[in-house]
C-alpha positions in Angstrom: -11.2 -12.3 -19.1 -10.2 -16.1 -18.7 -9.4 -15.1 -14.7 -12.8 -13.6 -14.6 -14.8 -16.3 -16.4 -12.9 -18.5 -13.5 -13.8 -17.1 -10.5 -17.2 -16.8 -11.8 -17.5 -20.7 -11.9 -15.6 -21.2 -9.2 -17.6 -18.6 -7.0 -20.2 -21.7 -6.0 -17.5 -23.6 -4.6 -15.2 -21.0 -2.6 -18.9 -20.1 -1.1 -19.4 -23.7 -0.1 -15.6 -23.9 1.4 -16.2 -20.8 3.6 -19.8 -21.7 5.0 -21.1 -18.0 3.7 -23.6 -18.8 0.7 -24.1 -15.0 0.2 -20.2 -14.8 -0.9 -21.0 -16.3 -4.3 -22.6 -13.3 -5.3 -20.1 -11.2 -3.7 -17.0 -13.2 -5.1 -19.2 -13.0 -9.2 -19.3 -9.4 -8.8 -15.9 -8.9 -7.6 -14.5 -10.8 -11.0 -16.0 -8.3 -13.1 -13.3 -5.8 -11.9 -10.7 -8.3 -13.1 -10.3 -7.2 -16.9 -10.6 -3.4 -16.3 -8.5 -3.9 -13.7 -5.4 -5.9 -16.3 -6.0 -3.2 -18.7 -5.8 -0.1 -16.3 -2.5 -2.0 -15.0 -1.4 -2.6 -18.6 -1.8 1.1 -19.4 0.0 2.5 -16.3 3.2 0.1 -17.2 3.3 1.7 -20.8 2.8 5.5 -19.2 5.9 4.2 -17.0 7.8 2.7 -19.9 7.8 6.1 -21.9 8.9 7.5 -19.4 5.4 10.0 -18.8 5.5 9.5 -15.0 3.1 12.9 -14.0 0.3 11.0 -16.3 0.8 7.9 -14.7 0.4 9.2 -10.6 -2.4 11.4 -12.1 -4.4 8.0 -13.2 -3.1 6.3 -9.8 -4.6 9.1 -8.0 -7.6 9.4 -9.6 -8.1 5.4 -8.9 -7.7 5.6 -5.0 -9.9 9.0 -5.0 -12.7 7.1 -6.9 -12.6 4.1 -4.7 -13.2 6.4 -1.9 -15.7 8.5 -3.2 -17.8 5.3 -4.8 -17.1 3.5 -1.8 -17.5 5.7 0.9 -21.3 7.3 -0.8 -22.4 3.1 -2.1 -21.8 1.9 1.8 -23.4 5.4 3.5 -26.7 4.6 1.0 -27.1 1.6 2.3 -25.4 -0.6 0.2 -22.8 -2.4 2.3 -20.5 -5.0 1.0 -22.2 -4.8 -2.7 -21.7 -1.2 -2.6 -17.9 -1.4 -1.7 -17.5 -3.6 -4.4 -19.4 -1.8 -7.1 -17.3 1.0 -5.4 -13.6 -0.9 -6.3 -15.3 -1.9 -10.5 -16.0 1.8 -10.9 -12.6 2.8 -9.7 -11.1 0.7 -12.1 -12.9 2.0 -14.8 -12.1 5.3 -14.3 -8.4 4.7 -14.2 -8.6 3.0 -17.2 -10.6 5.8 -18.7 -7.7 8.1 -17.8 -4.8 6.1 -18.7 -6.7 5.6 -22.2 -7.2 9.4 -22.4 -3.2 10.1 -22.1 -2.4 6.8 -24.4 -4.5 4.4 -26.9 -2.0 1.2 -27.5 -4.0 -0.9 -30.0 -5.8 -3.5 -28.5 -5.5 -6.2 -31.4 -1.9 -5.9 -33.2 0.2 -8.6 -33.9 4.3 -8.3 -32.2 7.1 -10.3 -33.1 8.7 -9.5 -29.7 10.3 -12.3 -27.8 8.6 -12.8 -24.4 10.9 -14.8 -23.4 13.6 -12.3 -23.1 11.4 -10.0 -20.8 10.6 -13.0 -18.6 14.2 -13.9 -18.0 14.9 -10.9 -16.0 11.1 -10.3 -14.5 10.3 -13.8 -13.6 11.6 -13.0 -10.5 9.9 -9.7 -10.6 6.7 -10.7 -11.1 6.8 -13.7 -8.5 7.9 -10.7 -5.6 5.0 -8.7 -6.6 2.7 -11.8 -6.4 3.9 -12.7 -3.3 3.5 -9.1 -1.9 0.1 -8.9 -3.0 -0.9 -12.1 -1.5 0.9 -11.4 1.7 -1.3 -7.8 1.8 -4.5 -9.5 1.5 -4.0 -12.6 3.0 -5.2 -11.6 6.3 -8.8 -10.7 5.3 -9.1 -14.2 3.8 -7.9 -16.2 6.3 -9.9 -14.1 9.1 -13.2 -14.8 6.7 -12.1 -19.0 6.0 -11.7 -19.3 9.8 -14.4 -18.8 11.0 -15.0 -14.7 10.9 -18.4 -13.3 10.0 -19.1 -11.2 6.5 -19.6 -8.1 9.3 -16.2 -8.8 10.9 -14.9 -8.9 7.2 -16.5 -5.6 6.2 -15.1 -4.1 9.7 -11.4 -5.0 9.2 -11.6 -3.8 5.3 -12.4 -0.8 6.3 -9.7 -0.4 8.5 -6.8 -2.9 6.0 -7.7 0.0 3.2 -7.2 3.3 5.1 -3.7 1.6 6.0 -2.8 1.1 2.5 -3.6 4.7 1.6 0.3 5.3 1.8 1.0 3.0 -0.8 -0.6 5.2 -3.5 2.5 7.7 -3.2 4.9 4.3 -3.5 2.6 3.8 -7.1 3.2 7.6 -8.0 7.2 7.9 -6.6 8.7 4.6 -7.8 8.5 4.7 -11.7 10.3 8.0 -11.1 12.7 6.8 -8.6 13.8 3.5 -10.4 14.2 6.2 -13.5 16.2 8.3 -11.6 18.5 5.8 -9.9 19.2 3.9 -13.3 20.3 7.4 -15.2 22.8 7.9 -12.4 24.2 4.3 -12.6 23.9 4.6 -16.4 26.0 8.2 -15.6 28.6 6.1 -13.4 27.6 8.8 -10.3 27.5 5.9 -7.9 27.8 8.4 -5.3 24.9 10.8 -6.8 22.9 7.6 -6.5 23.2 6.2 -3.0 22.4 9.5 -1.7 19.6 9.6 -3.4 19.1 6.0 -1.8 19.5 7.1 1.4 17.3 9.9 1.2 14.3 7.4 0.2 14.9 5.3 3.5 14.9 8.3 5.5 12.1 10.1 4.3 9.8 6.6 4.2 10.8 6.8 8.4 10.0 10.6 8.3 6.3 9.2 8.1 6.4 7.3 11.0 5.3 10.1 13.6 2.2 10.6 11.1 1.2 7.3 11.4 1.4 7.6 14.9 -1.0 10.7 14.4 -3.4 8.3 12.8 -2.9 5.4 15.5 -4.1 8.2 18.5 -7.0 9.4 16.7 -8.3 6.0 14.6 -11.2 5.8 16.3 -12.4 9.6 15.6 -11.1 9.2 11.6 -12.6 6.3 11.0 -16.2 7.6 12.8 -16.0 10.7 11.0 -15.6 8.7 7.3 -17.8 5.6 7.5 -20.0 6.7 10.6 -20.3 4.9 13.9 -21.7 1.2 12.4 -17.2 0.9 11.6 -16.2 2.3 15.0 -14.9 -1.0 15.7 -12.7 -0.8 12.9 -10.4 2.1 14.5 -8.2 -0.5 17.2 -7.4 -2.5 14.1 -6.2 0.4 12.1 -3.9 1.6 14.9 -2.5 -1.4 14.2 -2.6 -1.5 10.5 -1.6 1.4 10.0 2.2 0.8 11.2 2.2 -2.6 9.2 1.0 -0.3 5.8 4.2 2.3 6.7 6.5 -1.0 6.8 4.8 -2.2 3.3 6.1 1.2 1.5 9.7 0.7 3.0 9.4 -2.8 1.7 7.7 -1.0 -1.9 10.9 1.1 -2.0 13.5 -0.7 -1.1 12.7 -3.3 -3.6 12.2 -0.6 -6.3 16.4 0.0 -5.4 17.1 -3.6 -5.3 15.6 -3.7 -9.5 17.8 -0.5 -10.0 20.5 -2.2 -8.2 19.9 -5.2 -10.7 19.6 -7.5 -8.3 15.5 -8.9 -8.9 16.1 -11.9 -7.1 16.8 -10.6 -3.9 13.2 -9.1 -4.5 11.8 -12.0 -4.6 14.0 -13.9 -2.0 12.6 -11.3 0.6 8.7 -11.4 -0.4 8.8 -15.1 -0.7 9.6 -16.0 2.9 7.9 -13.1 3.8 4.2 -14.4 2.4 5.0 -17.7 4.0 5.6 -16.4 7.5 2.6 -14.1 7.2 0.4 -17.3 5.9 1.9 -19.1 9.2 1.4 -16.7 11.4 -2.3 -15.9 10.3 -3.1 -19.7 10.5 -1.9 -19.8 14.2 -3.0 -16.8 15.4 -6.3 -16.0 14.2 -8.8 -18.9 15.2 -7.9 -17.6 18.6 -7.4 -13.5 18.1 -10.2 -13.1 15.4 -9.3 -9.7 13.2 -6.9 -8.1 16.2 -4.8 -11.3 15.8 -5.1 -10.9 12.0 -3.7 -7.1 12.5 -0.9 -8.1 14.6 0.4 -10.5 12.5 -0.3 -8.4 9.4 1.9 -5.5 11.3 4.5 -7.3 12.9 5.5 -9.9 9.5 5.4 -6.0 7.3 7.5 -4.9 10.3 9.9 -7.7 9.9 9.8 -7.6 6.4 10.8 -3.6 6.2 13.8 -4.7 8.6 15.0 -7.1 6.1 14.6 -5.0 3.4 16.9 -2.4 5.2 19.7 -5.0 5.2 19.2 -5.8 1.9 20.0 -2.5 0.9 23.1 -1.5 3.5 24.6 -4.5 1.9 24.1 -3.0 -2.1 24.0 0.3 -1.8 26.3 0.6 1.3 23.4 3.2 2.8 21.2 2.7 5.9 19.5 5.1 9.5 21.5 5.9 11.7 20.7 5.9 15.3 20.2 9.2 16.0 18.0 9.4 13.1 16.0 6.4 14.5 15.5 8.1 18.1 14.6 11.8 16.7 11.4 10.2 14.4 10.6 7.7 17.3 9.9 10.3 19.7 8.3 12.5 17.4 6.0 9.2 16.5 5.1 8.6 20.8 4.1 12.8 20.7 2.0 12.4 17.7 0.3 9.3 19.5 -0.2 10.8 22.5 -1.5 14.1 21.3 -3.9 12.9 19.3 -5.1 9.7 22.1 -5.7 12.6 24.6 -7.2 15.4 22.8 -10.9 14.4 22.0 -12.8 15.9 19.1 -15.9 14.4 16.8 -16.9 16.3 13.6 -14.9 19.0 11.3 -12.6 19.5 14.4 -11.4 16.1 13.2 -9.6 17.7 10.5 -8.4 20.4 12.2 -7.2 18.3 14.8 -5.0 16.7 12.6 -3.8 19.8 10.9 -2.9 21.5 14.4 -0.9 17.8 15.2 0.7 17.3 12.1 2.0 20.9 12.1 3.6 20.1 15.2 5.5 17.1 14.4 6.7 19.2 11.5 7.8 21.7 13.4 9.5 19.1 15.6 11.4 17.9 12.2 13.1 21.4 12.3 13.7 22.0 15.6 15.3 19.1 16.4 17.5 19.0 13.1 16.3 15.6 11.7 15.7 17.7 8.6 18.8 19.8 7.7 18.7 22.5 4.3 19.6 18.9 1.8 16.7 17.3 2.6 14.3 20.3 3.0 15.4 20.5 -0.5 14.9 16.9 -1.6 11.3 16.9 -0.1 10.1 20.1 -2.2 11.7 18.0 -5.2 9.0 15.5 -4.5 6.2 17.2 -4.2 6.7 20.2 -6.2 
């Protein structure tokens, strides 16, 4: 409440800093999401904490449907920016109404536990997931402070959030994930535990081809969900999109540095990370506008995820191997081109991309980049 109350003071003034008098409206209405939004958080760490993972992804899930249901009907009636978000508020408050419906922690009970023992070990957790956050939307407020219009804003949302859409299975897969890793270690099957490792690296580049699938056809997906007044938004998601891909390598691999016990390497890769993002942005976008913003969005998430692979080759003694690397990169250039020369507008949109995407699985088979193990480990996931 004391962040809300804040921005709601300060909404005058960060108006006044960014020459756009109609953001002080836009920034008040925004802070009313802050409290639902603590308490939804709050909620999900406690449905994680006891270990009921199912209820926690269903509460995730039904948050990122909402904001595209609210959204996408708020902006269609006419409602633009306001309507987008009014769109985000009500998410929130319908994640918190399911979190609440699965668990009621009292809201006023006194504790005798010591903070200060939980902040020893996730000071350093809490600074990398600050940093990450402020490195993911950093680029939408530097392209708006210098010099980009509320329009070009509301163009290269559109496109930042379709990119982040993969991030919603990192929120569902890593509670369960860090779980799993930290039974085996508990278990002493070390060995158990960097396959498992593994796996997660390969199966976050297994998604590489589909994001090429949505690169070749951004222009069509975007049309078909917004209408043609965001068309412009579909060159900045081909972009995007590869940049949202590295973010949920980045996502994962820090989710096995914490079960590795090693939090400050979190942090020591998301701090120079939000740094070189803020650089780049400041240097590249007064003279690229949002395409500059994208490309420096992509290629710092890009050099992040490479760190990030280091990072865990050097504590879990895991990593891809080349062939690995080639097989999913070609698959990646097919699904581009595949979907940049076939045209379609309309439901064949969707069937376009079913007809694609069954094809690069396909490819997965044929060309043995998924062998019986890992056919095995995917129907784990997702059954």
């Amino acid at each position: 409440i004391g962040f809300m109350i804040l921005f709601w003071a300060a909404a005058p003034f960060l108006a006044r800093g960014f020459s756009e008098p109609s953001l002080e409206k836009l920034i008040r209405i925004f802070a009313l999401e802050i409290p639902f939004f603590a308490v939804a958080a709050v909620h999900q760490n406690i449905l994680t904490g006891i270990g009921r993972f199912k209820e926690r992804a269903i509460a995730r899930a039904g948050h990122w449907f909402a904001t595209f249901v609210f959204v996408m009907t708020l902006v269609n009636m006419g409602f633009s920016v306001e309507g987008a978000i009014w769109g985000n508020i009500f998410a929130s408050l319908i994640e918190f109404g399911i979190s609440r419906f699965y668990i009621r922690p009292a809201f006023f009970y006194p504790s005798n536990f010591r903070m200060r023992l939980l902040w020893d070990y996730s000071g350093f957790l809490f600074l990398s997931a600050f940093c990450l956050l402020l490195r993911t939307r950093a680029d939408l407020f530097f392209l708006k402070g210098l010099g980009g219009s509320i329009a070009q804003a509301g163009v290269y949302a559109t496109a930042q959030n379709i990119s982040l859409v993969p991030t919603i299975f990192v929120m569902a897969f890593s509670p369960v994930l860090l779980s799993t890793l930290m039974g085996l270690i508990k278990k002493g099957d070390l060995t158990q535990a960097r396959h498992l490792a593994k796996d997660v690296l390969r199966f976050t580049f297994w998604l590489l081809p589909f994001a090429g699938l949505l690169a070749g056809m951004s222009r069509e997906l975007i049309g078909m969900i917004f209408g043609s007044t965001y068309l412009s938004a579909g060159p900045l998601l081909s972009i995007l999109i590869f940049g949202g891909l590295a973010l949920v390598m980045i996502q994962l691999v820090l989710t096995l540095l914490i079960a590795a016990e090693k939090p400050k390497w979190a942090f020591g890769i998301t701090g120079p990370l939000l740094l070189l993002t803020l650089l780049g942005h400041f240097l590249v976008i007064p003279h690229y506008s949002a395409l500059g913003a994208a490309m420096v969005s992509t290629l710092t998430a890009l050099i992040g995820a490479y760190i990030s692979v280091i990072a865990v080759k050097k504590f879990w003694g895991v990593g891809l191997e080349l062939p690995n690397l080639l097989r999913t990169g070609l698959l990646c250039v097919a699904g581009y081109g595949l979907a940049a020369l076939w045209s379609a507008s309309g439901p064949f949109v969707f069937i376009k991309f079913l007809l694609i995407a069954s094809f690069l699985i396909s490819g997965f088979l044929i060309s043995g980049e998924l062998n019986p193990q890992e056919i095995l480990f995917l129907k784990g996931i997702f059954s």
